[in-house]
N, C-alpha and C positions, 0 to 999 in steps of 0.2 A: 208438555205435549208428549203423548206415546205412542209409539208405532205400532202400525196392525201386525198380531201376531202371524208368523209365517209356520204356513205346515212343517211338520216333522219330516228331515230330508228320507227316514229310514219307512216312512209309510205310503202304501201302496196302498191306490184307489179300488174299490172292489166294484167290480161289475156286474151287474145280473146274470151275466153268461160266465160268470166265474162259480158260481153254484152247479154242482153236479144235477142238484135237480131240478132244476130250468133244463140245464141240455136234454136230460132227460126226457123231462115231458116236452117237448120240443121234438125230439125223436118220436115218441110214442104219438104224439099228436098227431106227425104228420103221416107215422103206416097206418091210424087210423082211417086219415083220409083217402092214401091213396088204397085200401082194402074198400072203403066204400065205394070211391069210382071205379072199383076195380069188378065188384059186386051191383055196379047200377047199367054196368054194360047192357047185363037183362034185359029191363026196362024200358029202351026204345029200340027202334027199327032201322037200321044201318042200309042204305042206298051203293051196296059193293057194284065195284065193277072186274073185281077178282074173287071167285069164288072165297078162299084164304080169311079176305076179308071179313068175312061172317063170321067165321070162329068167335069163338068166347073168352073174348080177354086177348083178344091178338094184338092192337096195339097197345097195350100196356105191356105185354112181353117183349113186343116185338122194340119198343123203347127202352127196359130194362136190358135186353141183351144188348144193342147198340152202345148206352150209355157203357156199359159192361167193356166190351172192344175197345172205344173211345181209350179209355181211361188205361187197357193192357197194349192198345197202339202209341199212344202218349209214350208210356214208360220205356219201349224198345223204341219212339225216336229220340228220345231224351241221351241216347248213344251216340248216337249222330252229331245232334246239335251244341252237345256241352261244350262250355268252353272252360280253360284253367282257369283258377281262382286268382290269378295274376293277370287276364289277360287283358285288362283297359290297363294294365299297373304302371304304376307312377315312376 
């Protein structure tokens, strides 16, 4: 009787996301997309109740900067909330 042979303890499983060119196109994919929602704004008729809102392309900006904030509010509270690298420690 022979045993089933067992992976090699020194190999690592590849991923599809371990290819630079998946992330890649994965990137490139998705400024396509948002470049086309960004450019079909045109194309229909917006029901504002601030003028602002009309503009062209305002909430796609107006989400990009947010998100933008977000993420430099994040970092300066990450001051605040850290804790030492001992602090549950055993």
């Amino acid at each position: 009787m022979t045993l089933p042979s067992s992976p090699a303890v020194n190999s690592e499983r590849k991923y599809w996301l371990d290819d630079p060119r998946h992330v890649t196109g994965i990137f490139y994919g998705l400024a396509l997309i948002c470049a086309g929602l960004f450019l079909a704004d045109v194309f229909y008729h917006k029901h504002t109740y601030f003028s602002f809102e009309g503009w062209f392309g305002f909430f796609a900006l107006y989400g990009f900067f947010c998100c933008v904030a977000l993420v430099l509010l994040a970092k300066q509270m990450r001051k605040w909330v850290k804790r030492n690298e001992d602090y549950y420690g055993d």
